[in-house]
C-alpha positions as CSV (number, residue, x, y, z in Angstrom):
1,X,3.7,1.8,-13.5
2,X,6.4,1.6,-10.9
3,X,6.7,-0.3,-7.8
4,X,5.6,2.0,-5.5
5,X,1.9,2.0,-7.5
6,X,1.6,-1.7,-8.3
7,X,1.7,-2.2,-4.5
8,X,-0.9,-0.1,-3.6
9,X,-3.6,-1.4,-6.1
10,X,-2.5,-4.7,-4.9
11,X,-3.5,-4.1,-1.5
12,X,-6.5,-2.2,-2.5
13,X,-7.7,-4.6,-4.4
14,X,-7.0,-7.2,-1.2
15,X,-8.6,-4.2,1.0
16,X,-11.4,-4.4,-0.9
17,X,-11.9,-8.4,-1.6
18,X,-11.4,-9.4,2.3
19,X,-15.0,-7.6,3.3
20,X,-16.4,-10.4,0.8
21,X,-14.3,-13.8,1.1
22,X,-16.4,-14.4,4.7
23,X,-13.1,-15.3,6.2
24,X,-12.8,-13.3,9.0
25,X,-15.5,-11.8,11.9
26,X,-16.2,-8.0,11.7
27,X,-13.2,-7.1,14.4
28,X,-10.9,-9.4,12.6
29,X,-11.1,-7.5,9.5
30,X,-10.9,-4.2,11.5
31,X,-7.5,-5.5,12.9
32,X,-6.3,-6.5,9.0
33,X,-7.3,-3.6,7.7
34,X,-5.9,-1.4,10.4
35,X,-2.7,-3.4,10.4
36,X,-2.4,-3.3,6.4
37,X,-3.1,0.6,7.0
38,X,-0.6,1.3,9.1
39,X,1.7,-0.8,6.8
40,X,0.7,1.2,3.9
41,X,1.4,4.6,5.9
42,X,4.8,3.8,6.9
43,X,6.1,2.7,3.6
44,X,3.9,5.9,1.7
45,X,6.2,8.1,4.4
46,X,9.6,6.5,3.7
47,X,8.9,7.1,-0.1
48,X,7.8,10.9,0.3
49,X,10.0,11.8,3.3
50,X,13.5,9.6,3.0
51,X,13.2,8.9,-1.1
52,X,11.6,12.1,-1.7
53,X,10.2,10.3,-4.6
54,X,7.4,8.5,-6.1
55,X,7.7,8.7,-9.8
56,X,9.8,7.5,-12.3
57,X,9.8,10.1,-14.4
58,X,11.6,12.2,-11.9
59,X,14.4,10.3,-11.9
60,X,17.4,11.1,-14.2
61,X,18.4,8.4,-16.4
62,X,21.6,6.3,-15.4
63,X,21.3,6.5,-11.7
């Protein structure tokens, strides 16, 4: 499991556990998870668009 995958069950899994820790009102947790969203989208686009990359088994070995 590379990086890039760890990450995004990490946040998932935070995604997912903030709707039931009672921490935050309704429109906080809209902001988090809109926030963590956006976060999300701009580092999914650098890997796809300026890495062009997402696996590790596309890469050749030594580089």
């Amino acid at each position: 499991m590379t990086t890039f995958h760890l990450i995004h069950v990490v946040v998932g899994a935070v995604l997912a556990a903030v709707n039931f820790w009672g921490l935050m009102d309704e429109t906080s947790r809209a902001f988090f998870n809109s926030i963590v969203g956006l976060v999300v989208l701009a580092y999914n686009a650098y890997y796809l668009f300026v890495r062009q990359n997402v696996d590790e088994s596309d890469r050749e070995s030594g580089s």
